[in-house]
Backbone bond lengths (Angstrom), bond angles and torsions (degrees), N, CA, C in turn:
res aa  C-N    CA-C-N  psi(-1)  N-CA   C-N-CA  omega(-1)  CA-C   N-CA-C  phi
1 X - - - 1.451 - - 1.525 108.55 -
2 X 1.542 118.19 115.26 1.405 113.94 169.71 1.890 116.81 -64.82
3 X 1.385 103.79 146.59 1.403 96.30 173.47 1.628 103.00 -109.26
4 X 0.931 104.02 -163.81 2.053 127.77 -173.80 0.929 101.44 -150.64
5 X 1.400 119.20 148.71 1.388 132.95 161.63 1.824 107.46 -121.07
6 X 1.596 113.69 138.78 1.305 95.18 -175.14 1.369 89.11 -137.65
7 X 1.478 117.13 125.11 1.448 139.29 177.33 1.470 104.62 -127.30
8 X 1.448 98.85 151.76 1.596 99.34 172.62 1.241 95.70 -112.80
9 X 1.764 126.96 -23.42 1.850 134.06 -150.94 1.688 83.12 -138.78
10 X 1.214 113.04 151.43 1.841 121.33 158.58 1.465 80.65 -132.63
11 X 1.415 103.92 176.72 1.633 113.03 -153.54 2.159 77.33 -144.65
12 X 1.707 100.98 138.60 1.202 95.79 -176.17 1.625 90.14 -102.14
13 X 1.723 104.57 174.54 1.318 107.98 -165.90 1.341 103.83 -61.30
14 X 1.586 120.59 -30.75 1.047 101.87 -177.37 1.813 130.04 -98.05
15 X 1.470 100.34 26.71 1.701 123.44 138.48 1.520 92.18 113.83
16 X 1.342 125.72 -2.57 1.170 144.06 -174.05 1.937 101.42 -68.39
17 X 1.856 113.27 110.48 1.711 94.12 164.74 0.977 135.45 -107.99
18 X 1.316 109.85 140.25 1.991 109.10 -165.36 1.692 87.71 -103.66
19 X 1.225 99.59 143.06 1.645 121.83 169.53 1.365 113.34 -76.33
20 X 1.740 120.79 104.18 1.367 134.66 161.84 1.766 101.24 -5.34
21 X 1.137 136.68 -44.37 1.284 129.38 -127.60 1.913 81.83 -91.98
22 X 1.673 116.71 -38.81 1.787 111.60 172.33 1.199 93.36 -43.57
23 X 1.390 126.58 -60.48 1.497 119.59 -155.52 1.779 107.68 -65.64
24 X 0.833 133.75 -51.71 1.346 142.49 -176.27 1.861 122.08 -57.54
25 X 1.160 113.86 -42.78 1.813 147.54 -176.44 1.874 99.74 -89.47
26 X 1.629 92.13 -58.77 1.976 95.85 -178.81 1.168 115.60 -78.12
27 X 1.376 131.15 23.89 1.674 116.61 174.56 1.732 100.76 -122.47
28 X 1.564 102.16 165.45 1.888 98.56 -164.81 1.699 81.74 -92.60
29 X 1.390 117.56 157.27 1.312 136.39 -160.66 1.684 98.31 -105.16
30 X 1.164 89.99 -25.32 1.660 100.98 179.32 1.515 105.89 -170.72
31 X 1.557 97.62 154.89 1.411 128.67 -152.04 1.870 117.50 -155.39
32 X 0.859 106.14 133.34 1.445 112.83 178.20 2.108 113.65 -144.23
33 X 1.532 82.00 153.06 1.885 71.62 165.43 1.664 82.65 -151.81
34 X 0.964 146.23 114.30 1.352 149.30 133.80 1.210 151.18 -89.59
35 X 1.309 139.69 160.35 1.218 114.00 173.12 1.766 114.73 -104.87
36 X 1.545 83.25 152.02 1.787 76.29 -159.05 2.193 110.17 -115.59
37 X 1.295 97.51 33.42 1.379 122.17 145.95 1.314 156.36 -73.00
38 X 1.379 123.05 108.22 1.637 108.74 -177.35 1.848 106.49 60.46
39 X 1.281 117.85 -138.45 1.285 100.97 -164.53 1.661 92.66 -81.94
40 X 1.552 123.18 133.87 1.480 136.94 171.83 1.582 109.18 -57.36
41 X 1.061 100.94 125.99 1.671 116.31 -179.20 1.623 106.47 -126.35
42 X 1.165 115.42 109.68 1.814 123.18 155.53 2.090 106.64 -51.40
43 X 1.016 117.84 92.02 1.447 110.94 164.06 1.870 107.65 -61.60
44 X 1.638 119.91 -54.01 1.196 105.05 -170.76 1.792 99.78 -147.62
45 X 1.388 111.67 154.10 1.335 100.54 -172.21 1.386 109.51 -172.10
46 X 1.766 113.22 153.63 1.402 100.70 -172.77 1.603 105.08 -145.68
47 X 1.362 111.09 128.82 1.965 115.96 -164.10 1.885 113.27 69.98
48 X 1.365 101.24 2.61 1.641 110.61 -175.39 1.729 99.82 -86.73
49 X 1.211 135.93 141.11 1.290 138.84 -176.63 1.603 109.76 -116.83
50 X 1.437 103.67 -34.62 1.445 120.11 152.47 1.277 145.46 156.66
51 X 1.400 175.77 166.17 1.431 158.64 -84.18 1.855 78.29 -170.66
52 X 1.205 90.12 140.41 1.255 115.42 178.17 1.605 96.42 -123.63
53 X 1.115 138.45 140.09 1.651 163.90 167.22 1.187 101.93 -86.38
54 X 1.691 130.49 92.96 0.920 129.50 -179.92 1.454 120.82 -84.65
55 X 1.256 122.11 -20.74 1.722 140.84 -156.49 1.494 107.54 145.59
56 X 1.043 122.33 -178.97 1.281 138.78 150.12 1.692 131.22 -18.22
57 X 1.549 113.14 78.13 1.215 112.61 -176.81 1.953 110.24 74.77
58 X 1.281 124.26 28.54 0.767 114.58 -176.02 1.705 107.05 -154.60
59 X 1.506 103.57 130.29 1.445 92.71 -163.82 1.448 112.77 -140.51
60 X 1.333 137.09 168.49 1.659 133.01 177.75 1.425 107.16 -113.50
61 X 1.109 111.55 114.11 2.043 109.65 178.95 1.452 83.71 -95.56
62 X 1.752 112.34 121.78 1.013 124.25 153.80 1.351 132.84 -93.05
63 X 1.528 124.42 123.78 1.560 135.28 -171.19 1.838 103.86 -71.65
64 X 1.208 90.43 131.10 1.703 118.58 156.63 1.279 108.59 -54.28
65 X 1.357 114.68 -71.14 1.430 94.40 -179.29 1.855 98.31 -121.72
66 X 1.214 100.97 173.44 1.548 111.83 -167.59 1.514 103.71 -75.90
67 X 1.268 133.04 150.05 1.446 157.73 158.79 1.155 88.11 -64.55
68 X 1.640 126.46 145.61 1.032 149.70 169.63 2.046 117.08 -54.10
69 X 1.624 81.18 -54.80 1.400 89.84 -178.83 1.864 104.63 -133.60
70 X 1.029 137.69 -157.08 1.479 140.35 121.82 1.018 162.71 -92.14
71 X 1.603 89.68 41.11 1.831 124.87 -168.10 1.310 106.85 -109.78
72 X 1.324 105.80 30.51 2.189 105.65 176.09 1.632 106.37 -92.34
73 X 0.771 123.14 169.83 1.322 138.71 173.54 1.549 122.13 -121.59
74 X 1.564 116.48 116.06 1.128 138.33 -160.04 1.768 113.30 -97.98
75 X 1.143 126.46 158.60 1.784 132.81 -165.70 1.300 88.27 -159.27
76 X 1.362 113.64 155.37 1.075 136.83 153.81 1.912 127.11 -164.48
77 X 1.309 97.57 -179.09 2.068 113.84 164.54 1.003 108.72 -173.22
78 X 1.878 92.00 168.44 1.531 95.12 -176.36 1.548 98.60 -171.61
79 X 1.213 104.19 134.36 1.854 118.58 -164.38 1.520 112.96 -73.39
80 X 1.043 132.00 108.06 1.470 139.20 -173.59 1.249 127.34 -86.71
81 X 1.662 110.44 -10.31 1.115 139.41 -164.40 1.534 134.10 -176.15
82 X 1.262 149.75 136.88 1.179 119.73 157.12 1.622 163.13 -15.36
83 X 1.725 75.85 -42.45 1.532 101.72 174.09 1.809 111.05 -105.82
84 X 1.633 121.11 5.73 1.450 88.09 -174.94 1.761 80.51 -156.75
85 X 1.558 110.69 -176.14 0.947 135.51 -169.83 1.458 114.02 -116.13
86 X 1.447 134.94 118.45 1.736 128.55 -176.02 1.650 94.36 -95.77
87 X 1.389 77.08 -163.05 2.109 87.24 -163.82 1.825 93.02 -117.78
88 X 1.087 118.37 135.39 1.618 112.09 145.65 1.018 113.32 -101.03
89 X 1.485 101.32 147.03 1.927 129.57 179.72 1.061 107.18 -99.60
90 X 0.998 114.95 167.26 1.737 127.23 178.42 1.202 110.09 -125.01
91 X 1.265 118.93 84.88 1.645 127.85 -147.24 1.934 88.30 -93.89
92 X 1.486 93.13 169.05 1.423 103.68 -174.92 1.388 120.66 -106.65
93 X 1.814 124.13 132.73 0.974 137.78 -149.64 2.337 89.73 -93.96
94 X 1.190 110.03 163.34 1.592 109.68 -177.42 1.620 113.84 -24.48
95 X 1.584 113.50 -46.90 1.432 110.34 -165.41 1.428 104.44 -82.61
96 X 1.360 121.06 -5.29 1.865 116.77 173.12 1.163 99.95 96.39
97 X 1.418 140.70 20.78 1.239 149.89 -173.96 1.593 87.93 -123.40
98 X 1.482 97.16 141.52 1.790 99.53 171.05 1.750 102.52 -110.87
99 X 1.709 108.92 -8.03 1.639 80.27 -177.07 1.778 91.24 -114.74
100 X 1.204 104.24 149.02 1.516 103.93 156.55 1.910 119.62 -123.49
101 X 1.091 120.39 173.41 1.588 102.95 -173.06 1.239 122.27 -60.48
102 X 1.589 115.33 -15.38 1.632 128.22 -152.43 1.794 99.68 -116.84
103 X 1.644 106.20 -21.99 1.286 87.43 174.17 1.892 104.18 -177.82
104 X 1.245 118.09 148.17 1.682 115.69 178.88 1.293 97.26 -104.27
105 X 1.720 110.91 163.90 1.032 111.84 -179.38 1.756 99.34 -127.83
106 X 1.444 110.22 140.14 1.668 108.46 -175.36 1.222 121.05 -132.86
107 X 1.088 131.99 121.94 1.735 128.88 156.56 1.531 133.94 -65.13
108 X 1.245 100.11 147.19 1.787 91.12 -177.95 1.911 101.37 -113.82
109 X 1.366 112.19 127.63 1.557 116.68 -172.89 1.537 100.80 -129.84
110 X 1.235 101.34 150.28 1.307 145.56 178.14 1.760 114.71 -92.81
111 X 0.817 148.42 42.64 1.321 126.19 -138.08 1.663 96.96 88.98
112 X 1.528 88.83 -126.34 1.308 122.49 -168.80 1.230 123.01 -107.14
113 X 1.467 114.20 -24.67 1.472 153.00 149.61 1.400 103.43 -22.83
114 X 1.009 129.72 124.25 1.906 141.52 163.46 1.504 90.42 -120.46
115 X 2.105 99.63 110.86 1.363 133.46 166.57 2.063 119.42 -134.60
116 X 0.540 84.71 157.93 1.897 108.05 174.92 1.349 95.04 -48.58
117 X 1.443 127.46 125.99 1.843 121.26 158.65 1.416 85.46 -94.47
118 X 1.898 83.51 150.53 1.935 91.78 149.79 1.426 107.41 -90.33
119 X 1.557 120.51 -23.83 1.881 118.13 174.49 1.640 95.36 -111.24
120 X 0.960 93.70 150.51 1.849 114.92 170.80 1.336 96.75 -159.49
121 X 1.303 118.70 139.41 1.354 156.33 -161.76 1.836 106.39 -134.02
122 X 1.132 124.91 128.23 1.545 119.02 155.45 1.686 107.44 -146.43
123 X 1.246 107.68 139.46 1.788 113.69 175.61 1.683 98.07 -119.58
124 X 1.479 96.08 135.15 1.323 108.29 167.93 1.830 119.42 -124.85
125 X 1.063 115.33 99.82 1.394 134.32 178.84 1.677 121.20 -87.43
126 X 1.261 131.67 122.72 1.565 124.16 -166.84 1.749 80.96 -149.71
């Protein structure tokens, strides 16, 4: 038999209560770190079902379960090199929107450069 727990307040040890709703609103809904080389491999991941290889430095993290809406807010990185750190974009899917509920789509850059990460990172928060 599964149970539930239903709180609106948890009380910290040190007697202090935070409102369920930080916990619920403040955690990323989904998460990935992969590598985004040769054949794409998810190393670790959470609500992600899986990375699609779109082309060249450009990829779809697909959600487990659906986003409510497409009003979350997305983060990411991705290693370009030994020595430095590139940027991911949140490039845009046909309708010019890069997130949809079922899945975002991201680039990994160098500069300006769209290349292959060996790390990619994405946080999804709603």
């Amino acid at each position: 038999m599964a149970g539930k727990i239903i709180a609106d307040t948890i009380e910290t040890g040190a007697g202090a209560d935070i409102s369920t709703s930080y916990l619920v609103n403040g955690s990323a809904k989904a998460w990935v770190n992969f590598n985004g080389t040769g054949t794409v491999a998810v190393r670790e991941s959470f609500s992600t079902s899986s990375i699609t290889d779109v082309g060249t430095g450009t990829y779809t993290v697909n959600f487990s379960t659906a986003m409510t809406d497409a009003n979350y807010s997305a983060g990411g990185m991705c290693n370009w090199n030994i020595n430095g750190w590139g940027t991911v974009s949140f490039s845009s899917n046909n309708s010019g929107n890069p997130f949809s509920t079922t899945a975002v789509q991201i680039r990994t850059l160098e500069y300006a450069t769209i290349y292959d990460s060996k790390f990619v990172t994405a946080q999804i928060f709603r």
